[in-house]
KETOR-663298 format. One record per residue: x, y, z of N, C-alpha, C in turn. Coordinates in steps of 0.05 Angstrom, whole numbers, plus 5000, padded with zeros to 4 digits. Layout:
N
XYZXYZXYZ;...
This chain:
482
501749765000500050005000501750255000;501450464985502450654990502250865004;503551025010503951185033505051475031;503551745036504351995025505152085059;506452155068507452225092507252525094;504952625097504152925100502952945114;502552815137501052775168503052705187;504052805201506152845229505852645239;503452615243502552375261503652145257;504352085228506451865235508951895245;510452095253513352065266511752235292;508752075307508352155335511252125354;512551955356514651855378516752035385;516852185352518952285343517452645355;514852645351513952875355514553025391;513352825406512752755427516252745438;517352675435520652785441521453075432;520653215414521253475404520253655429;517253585429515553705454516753765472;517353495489519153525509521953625512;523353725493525653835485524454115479;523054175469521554545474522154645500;519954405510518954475540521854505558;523654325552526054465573527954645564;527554735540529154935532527655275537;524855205535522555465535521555475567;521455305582520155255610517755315609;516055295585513355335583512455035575;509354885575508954755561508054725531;508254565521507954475496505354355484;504654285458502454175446503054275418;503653975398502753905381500753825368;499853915344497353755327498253725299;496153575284497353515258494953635252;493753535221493453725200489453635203;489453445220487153325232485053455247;487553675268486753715293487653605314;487953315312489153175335491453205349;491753205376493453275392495353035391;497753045384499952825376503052855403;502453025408505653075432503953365445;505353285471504453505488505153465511;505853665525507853605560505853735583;506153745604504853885630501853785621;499953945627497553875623496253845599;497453825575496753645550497453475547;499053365565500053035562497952855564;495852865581493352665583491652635557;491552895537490152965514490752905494;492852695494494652665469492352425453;492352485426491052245413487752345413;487552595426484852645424485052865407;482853065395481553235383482453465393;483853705380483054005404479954095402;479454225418476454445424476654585392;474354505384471654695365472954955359;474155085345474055405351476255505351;478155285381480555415388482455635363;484055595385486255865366488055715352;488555395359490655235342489055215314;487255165315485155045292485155315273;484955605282485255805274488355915254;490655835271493155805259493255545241;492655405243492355135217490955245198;488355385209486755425178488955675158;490155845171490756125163493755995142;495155805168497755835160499556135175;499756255187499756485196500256335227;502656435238503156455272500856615285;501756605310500056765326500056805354;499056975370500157035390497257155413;496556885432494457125453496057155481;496157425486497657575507496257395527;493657535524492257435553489257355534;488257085550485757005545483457155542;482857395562480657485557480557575528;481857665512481957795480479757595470;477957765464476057585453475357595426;478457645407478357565389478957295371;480157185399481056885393479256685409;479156835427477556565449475056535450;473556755442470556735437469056475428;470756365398469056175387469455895403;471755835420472855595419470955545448;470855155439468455095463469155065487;471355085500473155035521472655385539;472455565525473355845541472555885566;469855725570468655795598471155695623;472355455608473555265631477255305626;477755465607480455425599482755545623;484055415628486155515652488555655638;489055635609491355735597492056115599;493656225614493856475605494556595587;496556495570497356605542498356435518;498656355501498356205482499356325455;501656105443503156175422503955945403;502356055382501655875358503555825329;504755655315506055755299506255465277;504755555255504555285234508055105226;506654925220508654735214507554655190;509354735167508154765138510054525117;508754445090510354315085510654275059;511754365045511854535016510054755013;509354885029507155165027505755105040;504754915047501454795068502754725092;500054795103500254855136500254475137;500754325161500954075165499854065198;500554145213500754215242500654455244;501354535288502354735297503754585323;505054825325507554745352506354985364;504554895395504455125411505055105434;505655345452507555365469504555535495;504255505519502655625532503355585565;502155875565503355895603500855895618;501555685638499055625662499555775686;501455895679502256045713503056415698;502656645722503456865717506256905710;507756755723511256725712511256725684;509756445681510356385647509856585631;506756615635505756875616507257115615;508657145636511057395637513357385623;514557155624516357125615515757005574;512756925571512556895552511957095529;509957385542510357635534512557775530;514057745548516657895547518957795531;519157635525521057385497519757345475;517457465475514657295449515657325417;518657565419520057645392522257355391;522957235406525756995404523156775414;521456755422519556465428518856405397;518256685385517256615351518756435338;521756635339524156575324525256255327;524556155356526155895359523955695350;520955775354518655625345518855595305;519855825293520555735272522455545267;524555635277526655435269526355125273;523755025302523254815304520854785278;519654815275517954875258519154795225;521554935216523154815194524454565199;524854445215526754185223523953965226;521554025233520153825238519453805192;519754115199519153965155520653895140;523853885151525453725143525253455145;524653375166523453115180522353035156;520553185149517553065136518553045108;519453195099520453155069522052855070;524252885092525552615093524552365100;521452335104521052205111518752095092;518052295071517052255048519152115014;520852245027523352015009523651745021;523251725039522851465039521351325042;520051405045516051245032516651204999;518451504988518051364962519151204955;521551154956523750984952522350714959;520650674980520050434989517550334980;515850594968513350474947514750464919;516050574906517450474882519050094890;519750074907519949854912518449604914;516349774928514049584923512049564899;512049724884510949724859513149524839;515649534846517249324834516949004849;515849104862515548854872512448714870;510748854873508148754867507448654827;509348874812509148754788511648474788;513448474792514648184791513647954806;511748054824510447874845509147654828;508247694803507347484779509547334773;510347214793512946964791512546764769;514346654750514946554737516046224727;515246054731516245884736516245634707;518845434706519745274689520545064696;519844804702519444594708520144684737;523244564750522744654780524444964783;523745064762525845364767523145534766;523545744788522146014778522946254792;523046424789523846734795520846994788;522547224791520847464795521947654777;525347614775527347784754526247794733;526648014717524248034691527047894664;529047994677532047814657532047384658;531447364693530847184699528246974677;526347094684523147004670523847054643;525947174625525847204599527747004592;529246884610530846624607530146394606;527246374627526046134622524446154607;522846344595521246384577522046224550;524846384546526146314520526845994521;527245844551528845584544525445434541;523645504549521645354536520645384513;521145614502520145604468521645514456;524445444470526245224440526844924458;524044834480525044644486524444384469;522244534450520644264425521944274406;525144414410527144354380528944134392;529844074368532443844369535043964369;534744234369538044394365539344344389;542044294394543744284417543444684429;543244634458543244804472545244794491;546545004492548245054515548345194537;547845124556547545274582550245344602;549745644607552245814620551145864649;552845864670551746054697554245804716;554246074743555446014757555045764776;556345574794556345344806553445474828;551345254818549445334841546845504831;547145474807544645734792542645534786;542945194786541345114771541144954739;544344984731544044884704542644614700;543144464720541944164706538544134712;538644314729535144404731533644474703;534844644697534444824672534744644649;536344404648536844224630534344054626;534143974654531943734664529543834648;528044154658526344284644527044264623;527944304595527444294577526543964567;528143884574527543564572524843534572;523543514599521243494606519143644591;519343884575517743974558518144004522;519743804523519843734501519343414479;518243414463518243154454519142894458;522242934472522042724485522042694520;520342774524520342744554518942504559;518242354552518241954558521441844561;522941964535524741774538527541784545;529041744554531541824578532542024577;533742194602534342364614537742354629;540042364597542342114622544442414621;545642394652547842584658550242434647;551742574645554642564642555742874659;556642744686558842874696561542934691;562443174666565343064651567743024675;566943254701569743164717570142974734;567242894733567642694761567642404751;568242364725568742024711572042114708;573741954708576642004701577441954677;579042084670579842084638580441904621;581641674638582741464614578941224617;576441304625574141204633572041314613;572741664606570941764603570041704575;571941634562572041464531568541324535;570141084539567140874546565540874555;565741054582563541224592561141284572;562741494546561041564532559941474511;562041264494560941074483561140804480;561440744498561240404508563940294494;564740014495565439824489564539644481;566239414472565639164449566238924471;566138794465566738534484569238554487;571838424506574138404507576038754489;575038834499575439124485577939244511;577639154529580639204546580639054575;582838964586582438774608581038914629;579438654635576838744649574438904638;574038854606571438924598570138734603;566938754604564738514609566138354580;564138184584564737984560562938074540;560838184548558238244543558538494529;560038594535561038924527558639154533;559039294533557239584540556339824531;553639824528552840114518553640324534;554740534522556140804533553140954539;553241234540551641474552549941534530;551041574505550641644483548041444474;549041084470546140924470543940904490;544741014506542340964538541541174530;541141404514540841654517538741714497;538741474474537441414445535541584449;534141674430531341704436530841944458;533441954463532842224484533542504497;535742474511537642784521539642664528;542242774518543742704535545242944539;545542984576545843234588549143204598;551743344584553843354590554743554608;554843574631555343784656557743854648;559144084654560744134653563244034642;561144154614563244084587565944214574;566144414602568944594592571244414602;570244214628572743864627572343714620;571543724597572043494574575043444570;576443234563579043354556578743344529;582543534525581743634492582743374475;583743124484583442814461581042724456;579242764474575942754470574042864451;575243114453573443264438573743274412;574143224394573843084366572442914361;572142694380570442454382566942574389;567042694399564242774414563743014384;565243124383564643214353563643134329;564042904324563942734304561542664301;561442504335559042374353556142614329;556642864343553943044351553843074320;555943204307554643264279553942934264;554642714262553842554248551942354252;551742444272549842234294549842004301;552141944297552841614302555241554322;556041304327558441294361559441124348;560641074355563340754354564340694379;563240484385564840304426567840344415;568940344434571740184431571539964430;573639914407574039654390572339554378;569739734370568139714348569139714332;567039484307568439604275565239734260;564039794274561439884260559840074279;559540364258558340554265555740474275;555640624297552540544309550140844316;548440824300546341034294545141084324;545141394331544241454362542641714346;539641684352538241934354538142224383;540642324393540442444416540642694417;538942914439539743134433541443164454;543343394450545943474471544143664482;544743754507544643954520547543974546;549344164537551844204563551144384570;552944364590552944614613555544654626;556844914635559144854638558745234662;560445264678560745424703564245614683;565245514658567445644658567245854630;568545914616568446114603570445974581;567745864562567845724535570145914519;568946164515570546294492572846414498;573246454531576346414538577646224531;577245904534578445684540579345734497;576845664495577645734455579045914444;580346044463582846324446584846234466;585046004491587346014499588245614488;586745554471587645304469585945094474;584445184505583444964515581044804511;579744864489578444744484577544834450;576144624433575644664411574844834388;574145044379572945214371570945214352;571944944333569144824325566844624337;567944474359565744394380564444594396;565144834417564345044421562345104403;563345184377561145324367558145124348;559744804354556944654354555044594372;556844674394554944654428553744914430;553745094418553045324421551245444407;549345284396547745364375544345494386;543945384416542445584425543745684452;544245824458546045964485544046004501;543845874526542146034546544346084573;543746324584545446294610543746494636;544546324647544046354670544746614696;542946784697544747024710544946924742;547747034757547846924782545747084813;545746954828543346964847543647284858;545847464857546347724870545647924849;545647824825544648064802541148044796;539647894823537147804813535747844850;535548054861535747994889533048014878;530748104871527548084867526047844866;528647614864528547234870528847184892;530547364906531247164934528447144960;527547384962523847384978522747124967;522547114938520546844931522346664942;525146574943526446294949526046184972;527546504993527146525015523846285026;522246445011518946315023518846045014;519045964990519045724973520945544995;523545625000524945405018524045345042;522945565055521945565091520745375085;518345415066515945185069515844805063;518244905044518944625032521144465051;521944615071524344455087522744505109;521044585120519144565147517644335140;516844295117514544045120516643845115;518343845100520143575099521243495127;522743695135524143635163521643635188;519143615182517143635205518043695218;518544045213518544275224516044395226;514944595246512344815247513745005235;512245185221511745385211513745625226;515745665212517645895219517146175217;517746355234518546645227520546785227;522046895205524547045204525347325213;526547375227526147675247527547815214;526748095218527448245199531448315194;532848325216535548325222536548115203;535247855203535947665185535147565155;533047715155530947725126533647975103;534048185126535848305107537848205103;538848135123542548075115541447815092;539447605089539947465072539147635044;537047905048537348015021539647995013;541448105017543348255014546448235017;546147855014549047745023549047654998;551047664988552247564959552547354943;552047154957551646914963553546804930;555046774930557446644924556646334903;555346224921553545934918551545954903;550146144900547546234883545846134908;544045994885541145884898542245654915;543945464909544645254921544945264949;547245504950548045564979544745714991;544245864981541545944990540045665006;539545494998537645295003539245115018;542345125025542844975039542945175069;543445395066543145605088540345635094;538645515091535545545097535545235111;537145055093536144835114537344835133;540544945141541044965163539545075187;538145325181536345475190534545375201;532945215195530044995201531644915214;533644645215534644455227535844555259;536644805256537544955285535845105301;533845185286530945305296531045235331;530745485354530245365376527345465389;525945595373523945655368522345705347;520145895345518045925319519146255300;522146235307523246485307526646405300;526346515277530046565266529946835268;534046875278535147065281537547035264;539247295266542347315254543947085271;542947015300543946835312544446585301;542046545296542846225281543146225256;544846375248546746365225548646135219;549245955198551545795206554145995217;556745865231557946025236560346085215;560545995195561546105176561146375160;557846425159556846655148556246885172;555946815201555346935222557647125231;560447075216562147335220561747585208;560047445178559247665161556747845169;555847805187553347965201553748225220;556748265219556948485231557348365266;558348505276557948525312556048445331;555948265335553048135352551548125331;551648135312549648025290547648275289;549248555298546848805299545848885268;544348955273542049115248542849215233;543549295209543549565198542349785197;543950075197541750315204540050435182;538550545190536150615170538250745144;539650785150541050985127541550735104;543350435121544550305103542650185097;539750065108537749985097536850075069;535650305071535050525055536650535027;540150475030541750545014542050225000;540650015011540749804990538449694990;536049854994533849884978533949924961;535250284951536150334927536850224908;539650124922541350004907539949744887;538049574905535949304892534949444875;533549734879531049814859532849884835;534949934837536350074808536749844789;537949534809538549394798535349254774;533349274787531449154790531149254761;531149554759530549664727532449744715;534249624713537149754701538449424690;538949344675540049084673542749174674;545148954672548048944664547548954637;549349234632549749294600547149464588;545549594608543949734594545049924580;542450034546542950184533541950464552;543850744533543350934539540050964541;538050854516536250994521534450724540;535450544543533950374569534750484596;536750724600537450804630535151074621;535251194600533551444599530751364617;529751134597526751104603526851004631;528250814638528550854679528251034691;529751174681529251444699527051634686;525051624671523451704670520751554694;521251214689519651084705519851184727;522551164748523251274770522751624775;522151704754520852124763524252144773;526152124768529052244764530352334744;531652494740533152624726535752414714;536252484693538052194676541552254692;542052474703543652574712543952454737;541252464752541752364787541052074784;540451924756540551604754543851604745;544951654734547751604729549251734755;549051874769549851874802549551654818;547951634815546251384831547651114822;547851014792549650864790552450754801;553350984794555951044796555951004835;555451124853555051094873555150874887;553150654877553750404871554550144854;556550314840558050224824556849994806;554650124800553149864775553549934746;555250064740556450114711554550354705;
């Protein structure tokens, strides 16, 4: 919901300490109102009144309507006190009024009034410096207010980014809120009913074999097998046969029987090569061969053997580095590469982590017959806002730690593992509204700003955002998002 902060009354706490800071600087009492009427701070005998209505008439209600200070010497003047419904009974002797305005409009008043002949004496007799310091309080409470209207905005632009991505997105077991995110899975499902080899990019932990799995599953052949090949974790002089089998007596200690490799188990279906940038490079000619001609040879075959499979790799390293330094093929690369999808990492996408965050609580409370958790806000941020290295993976294993250490219906920074719990700062304290505030920002810029935006995609941001293209490239720069 949004929120225009031009009613005092919300920084009452804040009001109600000012009051009391008048009052011992002026030795008179105090009374605040907002733009209502209502009495919001007030010391000596408007302290009981707080939260209620002033009197019909009064002279505050008079300075609110005008905008205009004001000043009654002495009560009987019955050009102020006449209307108001209180006069018969009013104990106040003199009374000093002075709007609290806020771009031109009156908002409140800050008034100052003496119940004793001292006060009124001493409030007549200063009534030229009572003005002067009632102004200056008077500009600082609308500093307040402006600043506290920037951040209502900042935090309803937030939420408007957040209520439109709130239409989460989902692809077999992947989904997000990132609008870069959702245009990734979007795209791997409209080419998941082709037979073209696809290649999938992103860091350890984003999900690639998820994202593999999905396409599989929505594509033509999702009946018929689904086979990994882990290139680093089979060993090299293995990975041969691994991939495409052997012949009988094909090396000591083959079956007799000999064996279909990855490639025939795969017939008819996907075969998903993980992290295809360790392949080694005596391999890769073979798997070349393999994909464009569509056929294998076991070791110690003498006859080509016909495999209908589609490739899909995935690899965590940086293909077109490895291809200008040697390390890997340049015409395999660019047969594995014929649809590119990649994967952006979990810190350039924080408008995902709220949905994960929720998606995991629930899914590791009912698994681990856990009750229903709540995350204190101290720790809701720091997981906004931790970098998380791991992507999603580490995410979800730092959630299940979380459940599993639970010592109540309540997580803190406390039960952090203690590896990440150094990163929380000092007793695991809060951050202050300032740094809060400053990576709010920082999310919202990211949120509409991609990596590598064009000039006129930062223009039209900052038209979305009501900023100047000037204080959006500040703002960047500030936080160093290119």
């Amino acid at each position: 919901m949004k929120k225009n902060i031009s009613n005092i009354a919300y920084m009452q706490a804040f009001v109600q300490e000012y009051a009391e800071t008048i009052t011992d600087v002026l030795e008179l009492y105090v009374t605040i109102i907002d733009e209502d009427c209502i009495r919001i701070g007030g010391t000596g005998p408007h302290a009981g009144s707080i939260g209620s209505p002033i009197p019909c008439g009064s002279f505050f209600r008079q300075v609110l309507a005008s905008g205009e200070p004001g000043f009654i010497r002495d009560r009987s003047e019955p050009s102020f006190c006449q209307a108001c419904d209180t006069s018969a009974c009013c104990q106040e002797l003199a009374t000093m009024g002075f709007p609290i305005c806020k771009a031109g409009r009156p908002v409140g008043v800050i008034g100052v009034t003496a119940f004793t002949a001292e006060q009124k004496e001493r409030l007549a007799s200063q009534a030229a410096k009572f003005l002067t310091f009632l102004r200056h309080m008077s500009s600082l409470l609308e500093s307040k207010l402006l600043m506290l209207d920037e951040q209502w905005r900042l935090q309803n632009q937030m939420q408007e980014v957040l209520e439109t991505a709130n239409q989460s997105y989902s692809f077999g077991r992947l989904l997000g809120r990132d609008k870069g995110f959702i245009e990734l899975l979007q795209r791997a499902e409209r080419v998941a009913r082709s037979t073209s080899t696809v290649l999938i990019q992103g860091e350890s932990g984003t999900g690639k074999e998820l994202l593999a799995r999905a396409v599989h599953d929505q594509s033509g052949r999702a009946k018929q097998p689904f086979i990994i090949v882990n290139c680093p974790s089979i060993p090299e002089n293995l990975l041969e046969s691994e991939l495409f089998g052997y012949e009988a007596g094909a090396f000591t200690g083959a079956s007799r029987l000999g064996k279909k490799g990855k490639f025939e188990q795969a017939d008819q279906g996907t075969l998903f090569l993980d992290e295809i940038g360790d392949l080694p490079l005596a391999l890769q000619p073979k798997l070349l061969r393999a994909i464009q001609e569509r056929t294998i040879e076991r070791i110690a075959g003498m006859q080509p053997i016909a495999v209908d499979v589609r490739i899909i790799a995935a690899t965590n390293r940086d293909l077109e580095k490895m291809v200008r330094d040697g390390q890997f093929r340049e015409d395999l690369y660019y047969r594995l590469n014929v649809i590119p999808l990649s994967i952006p990492p979990l810190r350039s996408r924080p408008l995902d982590i709220p949905l994960y965050l929720e998606y995991f609580m629930t899914r590791l409370t009912q698994m681990l017959h856990k009750p229903p958790l709540n995350m204190d806000e101290a720790l809701r941020g720091w997981l906004m806002n931790y970098a998380w290295p791991g992507n999603v993976r580490q995410l979800e294993h730092v959630i299940e730690y979380l459940v599993n250490v639970a010592r109540g219906d309540r997580l803190s920074l406390q039960d952090l593992p203690p590896q990440l719990l150094s990163h929380a700062g000092p007793e695991g304290e809060m951050a202050s509204l300032e740094q809060q505030l400053a990576d709010f920002e920082k999310q919202l810029l990211m949120a509409y700003i991609p990596p590598g935006a064009t000039v006129a995609e930062k223009r039209q941001a900052a038209q979305t955002l009501q900023i100047s293209l000037a204080t959006l490239y500040r703002k960047l720069e500030k936080y160093q998002l290119g």
